[in-house]
Structures are given as structure tokens and as C-alpha cells.
C-alpha positions in Angstrom: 0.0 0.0 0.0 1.2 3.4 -1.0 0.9 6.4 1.6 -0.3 9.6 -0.1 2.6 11.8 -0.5 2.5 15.8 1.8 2.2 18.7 -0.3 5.6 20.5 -0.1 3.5 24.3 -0.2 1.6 23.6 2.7 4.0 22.8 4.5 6.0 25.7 3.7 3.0 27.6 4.0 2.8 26.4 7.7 6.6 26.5 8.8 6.9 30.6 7.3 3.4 31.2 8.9 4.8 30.1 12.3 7.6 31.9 11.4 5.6 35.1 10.9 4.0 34.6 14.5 7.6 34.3 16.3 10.0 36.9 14.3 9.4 40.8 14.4 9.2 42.9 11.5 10.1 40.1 8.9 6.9 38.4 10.0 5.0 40.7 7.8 7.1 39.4 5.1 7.2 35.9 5.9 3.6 36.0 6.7 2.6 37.6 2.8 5.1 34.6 1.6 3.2 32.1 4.0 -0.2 33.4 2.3 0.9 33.0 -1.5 2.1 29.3 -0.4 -0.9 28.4 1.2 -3.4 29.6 -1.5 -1.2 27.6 -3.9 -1.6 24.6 -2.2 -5.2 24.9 -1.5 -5.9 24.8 -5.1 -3.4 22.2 -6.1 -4.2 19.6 -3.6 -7.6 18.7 -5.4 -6.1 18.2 -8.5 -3.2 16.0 -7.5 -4.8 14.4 -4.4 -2.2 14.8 -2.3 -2.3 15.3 2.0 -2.1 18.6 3.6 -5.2 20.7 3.0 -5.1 21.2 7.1 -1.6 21.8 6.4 -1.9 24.8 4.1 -5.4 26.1 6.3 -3.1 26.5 9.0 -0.4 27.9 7.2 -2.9 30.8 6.0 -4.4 31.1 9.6 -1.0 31.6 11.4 0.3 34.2 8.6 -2.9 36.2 9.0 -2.3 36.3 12.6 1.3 37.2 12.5 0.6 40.1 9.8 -2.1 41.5 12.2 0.4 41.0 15.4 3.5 43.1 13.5 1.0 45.7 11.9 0.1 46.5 15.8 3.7 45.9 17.3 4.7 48.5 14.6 1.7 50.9 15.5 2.6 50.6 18.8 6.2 51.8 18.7 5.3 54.5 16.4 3.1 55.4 19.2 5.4 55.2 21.6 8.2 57.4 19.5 5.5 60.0 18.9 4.8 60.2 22.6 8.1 60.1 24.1 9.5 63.0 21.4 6.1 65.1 22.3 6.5 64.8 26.0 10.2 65.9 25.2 9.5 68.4 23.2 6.9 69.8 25.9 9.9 69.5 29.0 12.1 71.3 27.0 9.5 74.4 26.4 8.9 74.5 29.9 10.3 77.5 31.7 
């Protein structure tokens, strides 16, 4: 009996969509990467029958999530540099 061979995208899809959860700023790019491989996989699995599909479902689930999570990490330290040179900027004014 012959197992059914992995598809090779989803499991790239999943490894860089992890990936984009655990590494800052290259996430984003790892996670857009993560979403080309898994949409790839999602339609080639049908036609060759191969394993995976949950594979490539949480590939695209992971990368979504570690897009969102660096979007906000990158808001927030904007935030925080637009704070802390306001806040200086108003100390130094002071008389």
C-alpha cells in the first residue's frame, strides 16, 4: 500500500506562517510569503490528491495572525516614539 505523499506548499505555508507569529518585523514578510504558499496549495491539492489541506489552512491562519500582530507591534512603537519625542519636546519648552 502506497501512503499519499505531503504537499511541499503547505507545509511551507505552515513553517513561514509560524515563522511570521515568532520573528518581528520580517513576519509581515514571511507572513505575505506564508499566504501565497498556502493559497497555492489549497488549489493544487484537489487536482493532485495529495495530504495537507489542514496543512496549508493553518499555514494561512498563522500568517494572518502574525501580519495583524506586526501591523500592531509597529503601530505601537510609532506610538510610543511619537509620545516620548512630544512629551520631550513639551519639558524642554517649559520655563
Amino acid at each position: 500500500m502506497e501512503q499519499q505523499k505531503t504537499n511541499t506548499k503547505a507545509v511551507v505555508s505552515l513553517t513561514l506562517g509560524i515563522l511570521s507569529l515568532l520573528v518581528p518585523f520580517i513576519g509581515f514578510i514571511l507572513g505575505i510569503i506564508s499566504i501565497v504558499f498556502g493559497r497555492l496549495s489549497a488549489k493544487e491539492i484537489p487536482q493532485t490528491g495529495e495530504k495537507g489541506k489542514s496543512l496549508a489552512t493553518a499555514g494561512l491562519i498563522c500568517s494572518i495572525i502574525g501580519i495583524v500582530l506586526t501591523v500592531i507591534w509597529i503601530l505601537f512603537a510609532l506610538l510610543g516614539i511619537f509620545a516620548f519625542t512630544t512629551f520631550e519636546t513639551e519639558i524642554q519648552e517649559m520655563p
